[in-house]
Backbone as numpy.savetxt, mean C-alpha at the origin, in Angstrom:
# Nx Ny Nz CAx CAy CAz Cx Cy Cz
8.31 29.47 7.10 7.87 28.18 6.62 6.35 28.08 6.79
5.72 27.42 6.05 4.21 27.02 5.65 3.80 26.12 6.80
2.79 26.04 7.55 1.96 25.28 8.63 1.11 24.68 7.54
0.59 23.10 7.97 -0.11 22.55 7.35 -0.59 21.74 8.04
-1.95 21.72 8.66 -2.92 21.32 9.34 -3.77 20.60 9.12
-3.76 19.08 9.37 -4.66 18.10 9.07 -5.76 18.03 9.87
-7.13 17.46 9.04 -8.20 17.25 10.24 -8.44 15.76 10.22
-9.17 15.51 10.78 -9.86 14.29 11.19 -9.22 12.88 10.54
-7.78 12.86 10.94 -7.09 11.72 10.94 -7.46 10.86 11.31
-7.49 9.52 10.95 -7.98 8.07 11.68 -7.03 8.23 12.64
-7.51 7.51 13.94 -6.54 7.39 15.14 -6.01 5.88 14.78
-5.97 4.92 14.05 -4.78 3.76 13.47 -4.10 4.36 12.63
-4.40 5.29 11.65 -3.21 6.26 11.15 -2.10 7.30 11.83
-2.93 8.19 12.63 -1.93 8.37 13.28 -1.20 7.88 14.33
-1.50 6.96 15.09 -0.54 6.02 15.29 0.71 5.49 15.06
-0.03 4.84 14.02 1.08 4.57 12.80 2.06 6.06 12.80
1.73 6.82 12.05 2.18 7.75 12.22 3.27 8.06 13.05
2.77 8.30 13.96 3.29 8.35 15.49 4.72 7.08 15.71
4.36 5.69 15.63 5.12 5.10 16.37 6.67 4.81 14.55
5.98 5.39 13.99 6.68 5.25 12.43 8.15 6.26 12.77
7.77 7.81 13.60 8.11 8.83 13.83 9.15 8.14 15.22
8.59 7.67 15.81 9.34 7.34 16.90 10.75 5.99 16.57
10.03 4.83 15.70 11.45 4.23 15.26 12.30 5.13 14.45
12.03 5.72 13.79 12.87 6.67 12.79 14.00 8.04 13.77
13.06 8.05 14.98 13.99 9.27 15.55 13.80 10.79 15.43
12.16 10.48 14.93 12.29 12.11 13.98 10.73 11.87 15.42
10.45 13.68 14.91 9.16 14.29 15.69 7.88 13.85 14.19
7.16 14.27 14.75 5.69 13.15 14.13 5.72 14.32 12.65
5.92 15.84 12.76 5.40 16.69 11.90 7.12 16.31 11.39
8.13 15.91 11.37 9.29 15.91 10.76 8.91 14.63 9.76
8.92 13.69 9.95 8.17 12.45 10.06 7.14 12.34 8.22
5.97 13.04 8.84 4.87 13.65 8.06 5.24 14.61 6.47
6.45 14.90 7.02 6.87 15.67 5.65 8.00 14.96 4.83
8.56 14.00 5.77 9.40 13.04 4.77 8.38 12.30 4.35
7.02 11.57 4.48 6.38 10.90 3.52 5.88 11.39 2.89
5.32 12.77 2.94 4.95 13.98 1.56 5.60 13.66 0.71
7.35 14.14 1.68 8.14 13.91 0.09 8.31 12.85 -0.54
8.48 12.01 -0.44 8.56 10.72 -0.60 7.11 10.53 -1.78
6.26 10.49 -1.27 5.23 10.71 -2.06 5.10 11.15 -3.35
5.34 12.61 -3.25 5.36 13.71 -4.19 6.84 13.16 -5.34
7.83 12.88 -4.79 8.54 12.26 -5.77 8.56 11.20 -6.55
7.70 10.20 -5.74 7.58 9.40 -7.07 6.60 9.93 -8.54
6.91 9.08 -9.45 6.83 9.41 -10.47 5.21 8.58 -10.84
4.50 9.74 -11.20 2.86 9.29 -11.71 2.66 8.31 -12.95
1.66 7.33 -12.39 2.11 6.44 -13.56 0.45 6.52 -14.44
0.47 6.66 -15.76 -0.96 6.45 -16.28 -1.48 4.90 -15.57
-2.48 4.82 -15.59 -3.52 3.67 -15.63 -3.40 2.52 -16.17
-2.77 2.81 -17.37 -2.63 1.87 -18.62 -0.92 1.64 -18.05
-0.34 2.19 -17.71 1.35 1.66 -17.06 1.07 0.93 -15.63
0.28 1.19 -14.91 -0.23 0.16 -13.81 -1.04 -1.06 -13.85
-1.53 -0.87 -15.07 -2.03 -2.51 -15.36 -1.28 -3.28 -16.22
-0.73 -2.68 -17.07 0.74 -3.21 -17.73 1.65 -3.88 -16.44
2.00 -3.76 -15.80 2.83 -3.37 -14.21 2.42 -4.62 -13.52
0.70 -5.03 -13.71 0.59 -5.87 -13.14 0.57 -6.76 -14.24
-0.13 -7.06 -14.92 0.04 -8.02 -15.89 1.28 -8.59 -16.07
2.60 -8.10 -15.84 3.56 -8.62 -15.83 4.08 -8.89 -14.91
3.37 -8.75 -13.70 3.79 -9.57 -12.19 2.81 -10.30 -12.50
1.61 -11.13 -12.83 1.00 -12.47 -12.87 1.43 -13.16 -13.69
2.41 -13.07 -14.54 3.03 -13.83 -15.37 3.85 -14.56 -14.47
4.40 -14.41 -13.58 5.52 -13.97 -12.48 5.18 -15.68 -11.85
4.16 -15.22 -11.36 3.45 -16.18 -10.00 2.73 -17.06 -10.84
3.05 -18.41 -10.27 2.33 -19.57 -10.51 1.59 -20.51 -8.99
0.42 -20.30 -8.75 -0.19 -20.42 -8.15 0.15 -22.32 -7.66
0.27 -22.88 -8.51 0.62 -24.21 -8.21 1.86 -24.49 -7.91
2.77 -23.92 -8.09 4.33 -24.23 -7.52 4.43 -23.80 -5.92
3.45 -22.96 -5.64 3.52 -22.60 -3.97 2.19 -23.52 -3.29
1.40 -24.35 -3.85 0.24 -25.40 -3.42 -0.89 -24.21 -3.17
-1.09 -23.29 -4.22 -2.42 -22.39 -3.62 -3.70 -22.77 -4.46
-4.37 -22.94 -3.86 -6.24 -23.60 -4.03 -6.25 -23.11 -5.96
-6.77 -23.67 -6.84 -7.42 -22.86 -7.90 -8.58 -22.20 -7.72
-8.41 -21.10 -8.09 -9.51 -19.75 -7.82 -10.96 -20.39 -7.99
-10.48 -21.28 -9.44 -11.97 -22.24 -10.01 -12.85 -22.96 -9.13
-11.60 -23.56 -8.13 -12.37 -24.70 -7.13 -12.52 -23.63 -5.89
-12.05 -22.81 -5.72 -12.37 -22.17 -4.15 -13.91 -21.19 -4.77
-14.33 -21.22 -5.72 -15.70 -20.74 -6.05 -16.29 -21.83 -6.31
-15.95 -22.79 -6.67 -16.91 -23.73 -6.32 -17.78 -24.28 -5.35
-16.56 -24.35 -4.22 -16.84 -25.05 -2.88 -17.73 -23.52 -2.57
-17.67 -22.73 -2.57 -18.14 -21.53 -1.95 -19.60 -21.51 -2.46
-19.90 -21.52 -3.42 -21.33 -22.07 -4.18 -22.09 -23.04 -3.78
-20.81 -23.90 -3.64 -21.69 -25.72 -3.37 -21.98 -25.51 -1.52
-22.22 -24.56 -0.96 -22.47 -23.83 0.24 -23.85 -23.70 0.77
């Protein structure tokens, strides 16, 4: 089997890492290769399918049914500063 050797990991990543490995039950390099895979299997999306993707989650959300500020007035007040 193939060794694969990372360098200069953030220490809040591996952490993460680390304590991700530890709820799961697995060792950190067992761990590390189920999110490869995981990774590697999903399916690549063009650019143009990820903004499609979103565009149809802001249709979604209405900013006034949950009482959130209008974007309009929270640049306002931020101006009028």
């Amino acid at each position: 089997m193939s060794a694969l050797h990372v360098r200069n990991v953030p220490e809040d990543l591996y952490a993460e890492l680390k304590a991700c490995a530890q709820r799961e039950g697995r060792s950190l390099s067992a761990q590390v290769i189920i999110l490869l895979k995981q990774a590697l299997e999903q399916p690549a999306r063009s650019q143009s399918e990820v903004l499609a993707a979103i565009d149809a989650r802001r249709h979604l959300f209405n900013p006034q049914k949950v009482g959130a500020p209008s974007s309009t007035e929270l640049i306002r007040q931020d101006r009028s500063r």
